[in-house]
TORLUM-363985 format. One record per residue: z, y, x of N, C-alpha, C in turn; residue number from 1; residue in three letters. Coordinates in steps of 0.001 Angstrom, whole numbers, plus 500000, padded with zeros to 6 digits. Example, Ala and Ser with C-alpha at 12.3 -4.5 7.8 and 13.67 -1.06 7.14 Angstrom:
% TORLUM-363985
+--------+--------+--------+--------+--------+--------+--------+--------+--------+---------+-------+
:   n.zz :   n.yy :   n.xx :  ca.zz :  ca.yy :  ca.xx :   c.zz :   c.yy :   c.xx : koldren : lumdo :
+--------+--------+--------+--------+--------+--------+--------+--------+--------+---------+-------+
: 507800 : 494310 : 513190 : 507800 : 495500 : 512300 : 507800 : 496700 : 513200 :       1 :   ALA :
: 507080 : 497750 : 512850 : 507140 : 498940 : 513670 : 507870 : 500030 : 512900 :       2 :   SER :
+--------+--------+--------+--------+--------+--------+--------+--------+--------+---------+-------+
END
This chain:
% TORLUM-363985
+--------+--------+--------+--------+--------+--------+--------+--------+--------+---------+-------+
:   n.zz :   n.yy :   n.xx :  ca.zz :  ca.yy :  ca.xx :   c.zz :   c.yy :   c.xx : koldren : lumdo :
+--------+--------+--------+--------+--------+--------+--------+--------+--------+---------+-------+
: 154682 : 289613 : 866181 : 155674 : 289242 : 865202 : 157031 : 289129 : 865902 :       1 :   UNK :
: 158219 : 289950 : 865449 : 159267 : 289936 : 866115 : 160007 : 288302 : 865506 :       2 :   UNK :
: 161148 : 288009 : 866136 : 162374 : 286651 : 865745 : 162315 : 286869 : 864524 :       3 :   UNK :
: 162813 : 288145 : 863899 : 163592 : 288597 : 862663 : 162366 : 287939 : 861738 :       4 :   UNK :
: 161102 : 288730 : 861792 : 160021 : 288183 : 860825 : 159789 : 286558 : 860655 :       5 :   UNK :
: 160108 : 286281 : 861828 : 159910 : 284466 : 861905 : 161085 : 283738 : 861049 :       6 :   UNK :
: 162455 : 284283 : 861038 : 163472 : 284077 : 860487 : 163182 : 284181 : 858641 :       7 :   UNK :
: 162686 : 285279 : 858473 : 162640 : 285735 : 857415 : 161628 : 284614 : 856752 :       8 :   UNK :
: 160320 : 284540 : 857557 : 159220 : 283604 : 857251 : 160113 : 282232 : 856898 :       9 :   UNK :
: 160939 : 281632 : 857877 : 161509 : 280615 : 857641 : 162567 : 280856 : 856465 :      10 :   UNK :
: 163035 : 281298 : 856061 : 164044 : 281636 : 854975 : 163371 : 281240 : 853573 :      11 :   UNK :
: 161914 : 282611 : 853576 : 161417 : 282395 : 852094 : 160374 : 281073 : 851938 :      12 :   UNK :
: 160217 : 280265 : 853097 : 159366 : 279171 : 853363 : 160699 : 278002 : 852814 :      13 :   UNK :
: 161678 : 278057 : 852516 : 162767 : 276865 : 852638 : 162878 : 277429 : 850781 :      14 :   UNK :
: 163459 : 278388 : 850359 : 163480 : 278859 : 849269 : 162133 : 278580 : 848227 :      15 :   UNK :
: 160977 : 278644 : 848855 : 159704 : 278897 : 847764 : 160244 : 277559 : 847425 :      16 :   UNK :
: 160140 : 276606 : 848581 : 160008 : 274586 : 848129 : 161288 : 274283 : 847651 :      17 :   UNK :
: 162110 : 275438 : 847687 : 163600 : 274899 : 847051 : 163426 : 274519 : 845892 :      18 :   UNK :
: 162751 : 275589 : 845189 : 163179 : 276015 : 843605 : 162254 : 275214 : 842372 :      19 :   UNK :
: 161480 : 273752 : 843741 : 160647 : 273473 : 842450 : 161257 : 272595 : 841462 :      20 :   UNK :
: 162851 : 271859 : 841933 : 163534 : 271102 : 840620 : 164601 : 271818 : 840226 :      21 :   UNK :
: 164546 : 273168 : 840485 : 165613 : 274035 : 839749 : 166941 : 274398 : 840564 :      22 :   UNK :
: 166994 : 273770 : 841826 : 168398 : 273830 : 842334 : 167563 : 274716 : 843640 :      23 :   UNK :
: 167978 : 275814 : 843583 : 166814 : 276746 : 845135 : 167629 : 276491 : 845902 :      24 :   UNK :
: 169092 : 275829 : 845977 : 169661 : 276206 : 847199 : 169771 : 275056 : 848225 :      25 :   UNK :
: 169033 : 273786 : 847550 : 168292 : 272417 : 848371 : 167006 : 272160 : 848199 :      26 :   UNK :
: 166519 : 271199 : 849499 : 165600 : 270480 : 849117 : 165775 : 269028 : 848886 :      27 :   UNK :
: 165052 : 268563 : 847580 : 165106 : 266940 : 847350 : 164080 : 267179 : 848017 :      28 :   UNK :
: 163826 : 265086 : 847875 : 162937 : 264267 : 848770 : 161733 : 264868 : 848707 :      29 :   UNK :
: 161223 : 264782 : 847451 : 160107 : 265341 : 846733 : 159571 : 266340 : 847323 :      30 :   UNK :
: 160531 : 267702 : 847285 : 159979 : 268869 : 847754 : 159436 : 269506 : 849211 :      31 :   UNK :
: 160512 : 268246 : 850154 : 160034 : 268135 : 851010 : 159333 : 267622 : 851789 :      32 :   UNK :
: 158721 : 266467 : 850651 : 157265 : 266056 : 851165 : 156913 : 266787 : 851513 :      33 :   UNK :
: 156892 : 267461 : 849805 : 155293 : 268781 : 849474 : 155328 : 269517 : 850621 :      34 :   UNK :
: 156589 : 270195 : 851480 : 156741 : 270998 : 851721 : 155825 : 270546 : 853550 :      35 :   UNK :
: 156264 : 269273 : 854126 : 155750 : 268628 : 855049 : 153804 : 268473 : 854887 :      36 :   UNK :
: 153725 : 268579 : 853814 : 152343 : 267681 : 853167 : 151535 : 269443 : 853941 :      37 :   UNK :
: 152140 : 270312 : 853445 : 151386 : 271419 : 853605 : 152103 : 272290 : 854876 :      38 :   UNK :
: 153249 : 272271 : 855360 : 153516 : 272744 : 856604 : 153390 : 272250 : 857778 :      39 :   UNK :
: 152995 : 270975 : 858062 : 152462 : 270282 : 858783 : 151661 : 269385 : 858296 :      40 :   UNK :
: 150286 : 269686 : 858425 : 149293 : 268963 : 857647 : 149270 : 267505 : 858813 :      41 :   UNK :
: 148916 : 267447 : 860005 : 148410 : 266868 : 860805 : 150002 : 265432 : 860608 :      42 :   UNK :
: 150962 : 266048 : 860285 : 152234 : 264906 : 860162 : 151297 : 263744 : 858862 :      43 :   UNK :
: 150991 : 264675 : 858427 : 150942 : 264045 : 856738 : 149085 : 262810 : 857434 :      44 :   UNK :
: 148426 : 263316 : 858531 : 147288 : 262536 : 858717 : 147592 : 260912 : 859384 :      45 :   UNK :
: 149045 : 260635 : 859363 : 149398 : 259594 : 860220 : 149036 : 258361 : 859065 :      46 :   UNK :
: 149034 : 257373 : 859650 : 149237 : 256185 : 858760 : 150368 : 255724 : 858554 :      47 :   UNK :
: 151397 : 256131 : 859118 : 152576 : 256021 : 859188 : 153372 : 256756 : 858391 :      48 :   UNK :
: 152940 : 257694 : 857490 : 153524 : 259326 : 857024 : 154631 : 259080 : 855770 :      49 :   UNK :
: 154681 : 257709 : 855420 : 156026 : 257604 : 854925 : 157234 : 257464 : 855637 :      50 :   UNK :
: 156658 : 255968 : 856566 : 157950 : 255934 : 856994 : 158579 : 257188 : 858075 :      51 :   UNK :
: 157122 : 258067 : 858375 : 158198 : 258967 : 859089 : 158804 : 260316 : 858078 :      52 :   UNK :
: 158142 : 260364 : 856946 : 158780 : 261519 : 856621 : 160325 : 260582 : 855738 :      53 :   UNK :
: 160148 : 259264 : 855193 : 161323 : 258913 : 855192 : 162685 : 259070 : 856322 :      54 :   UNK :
: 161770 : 259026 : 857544 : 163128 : 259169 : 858395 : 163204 : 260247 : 858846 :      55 :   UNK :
: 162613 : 261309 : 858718 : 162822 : 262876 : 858764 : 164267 : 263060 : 857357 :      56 :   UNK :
: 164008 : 262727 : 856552 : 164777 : 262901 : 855719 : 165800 : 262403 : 855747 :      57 :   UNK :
: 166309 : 261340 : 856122 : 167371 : 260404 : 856298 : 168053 : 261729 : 858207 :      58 :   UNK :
: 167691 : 262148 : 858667 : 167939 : 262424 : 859698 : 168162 : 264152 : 859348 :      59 :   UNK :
: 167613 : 264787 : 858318 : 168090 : 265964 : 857992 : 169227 : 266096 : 856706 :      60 :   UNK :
: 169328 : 264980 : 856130 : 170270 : 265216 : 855130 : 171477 : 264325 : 855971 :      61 :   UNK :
: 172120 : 265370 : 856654 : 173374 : 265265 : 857769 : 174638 : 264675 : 856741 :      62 :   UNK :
: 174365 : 265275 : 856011 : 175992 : 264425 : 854925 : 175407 : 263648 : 853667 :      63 :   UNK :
: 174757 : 262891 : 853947 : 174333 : 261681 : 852993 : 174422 : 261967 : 851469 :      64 :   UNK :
: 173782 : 263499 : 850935 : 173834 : 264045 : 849608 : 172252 : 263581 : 848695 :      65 :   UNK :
: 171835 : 263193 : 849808 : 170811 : 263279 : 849124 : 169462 : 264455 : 849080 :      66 :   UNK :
: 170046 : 265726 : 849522 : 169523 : 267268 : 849541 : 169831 : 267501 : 850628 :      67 :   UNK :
: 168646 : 268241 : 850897 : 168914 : 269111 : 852719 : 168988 : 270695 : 852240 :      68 :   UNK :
: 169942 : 271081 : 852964 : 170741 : 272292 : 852442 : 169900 : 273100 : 853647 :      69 :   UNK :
: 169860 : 274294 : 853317 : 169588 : 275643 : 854408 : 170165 : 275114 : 856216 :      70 :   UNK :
: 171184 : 274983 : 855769 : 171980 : 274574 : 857352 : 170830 : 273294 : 857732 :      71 :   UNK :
: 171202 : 272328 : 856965 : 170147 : 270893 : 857629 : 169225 : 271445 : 857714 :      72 :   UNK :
: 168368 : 271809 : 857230 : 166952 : 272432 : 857634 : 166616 : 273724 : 858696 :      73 :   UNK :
: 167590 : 274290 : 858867 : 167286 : 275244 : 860094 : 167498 : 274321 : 861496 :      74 :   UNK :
: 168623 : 273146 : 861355 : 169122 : 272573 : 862221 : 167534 : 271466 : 862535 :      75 :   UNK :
: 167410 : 270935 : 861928 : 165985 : 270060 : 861838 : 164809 : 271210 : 862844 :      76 :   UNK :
: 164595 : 272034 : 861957 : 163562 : 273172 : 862668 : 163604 : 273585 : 864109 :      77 :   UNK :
: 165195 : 273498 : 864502 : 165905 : 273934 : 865648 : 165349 : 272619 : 867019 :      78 :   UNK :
: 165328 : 271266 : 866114 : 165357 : 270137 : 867091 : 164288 : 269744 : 867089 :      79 :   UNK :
: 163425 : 270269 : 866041 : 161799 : 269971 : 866281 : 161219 : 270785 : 867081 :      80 :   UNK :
: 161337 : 271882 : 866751 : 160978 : 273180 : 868046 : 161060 : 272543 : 869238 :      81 :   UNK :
: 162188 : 271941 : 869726 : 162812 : 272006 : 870904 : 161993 : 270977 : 871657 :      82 :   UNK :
: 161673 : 269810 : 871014 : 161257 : 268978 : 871062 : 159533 : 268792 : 871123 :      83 :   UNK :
: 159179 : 269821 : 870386 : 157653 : 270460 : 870665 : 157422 : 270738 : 872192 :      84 :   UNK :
: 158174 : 272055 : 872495 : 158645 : 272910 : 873624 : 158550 : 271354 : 874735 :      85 :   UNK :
: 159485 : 271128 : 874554 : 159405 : 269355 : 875626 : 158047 : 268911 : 875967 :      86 :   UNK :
: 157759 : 268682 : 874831 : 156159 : 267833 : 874971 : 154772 : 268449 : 875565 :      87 :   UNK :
: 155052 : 269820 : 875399 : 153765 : 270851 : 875871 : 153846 : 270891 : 877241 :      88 :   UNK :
+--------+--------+--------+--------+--------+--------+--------+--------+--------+---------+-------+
END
């Protein structure tokens, strides 16, 4: 699988969970549970899995809108990666 396909994967992966309250070009809270619940299952096995996906969210919605826009979420993806990469 080349970057480009991974890019692309990440693109229509941010878009599918966009569009489930009508606005595709964010994600609310909601969607990005769902979107956590099933892209990282093992996040969602914590006992903890509110308060961290609460503070995933509070930490990707960079301008306090409420919605994580394309930019916050590639940027999030960017610092989780990185941060994976660290730990291995």
């Amino acid at each position: 699988m080349t970057l480009q396909a991974v890019m692309g994967t990440l693109m229509k992966t941010f878009d599918d969970y966009a569009k489930g309250d009508g606005d595709s070009s964010t994600l609310s809270k909601t969607e990005l549970v769902n979107l956590a619940q099933k892209e990282f299952p093992a996040l969602c096995q914590s006992q903890k899995k509110d308060e961290i996906l609460n503070g995933i969210f509070g930490q990707m919605d960079m301008d306090g809108d409420n919605k994580v826009n394309f930019k916050e979420f590639v940027i999030f993806i960017s610092c989780l990666t990185i941060a994976l990469k660290e730990s291995m």
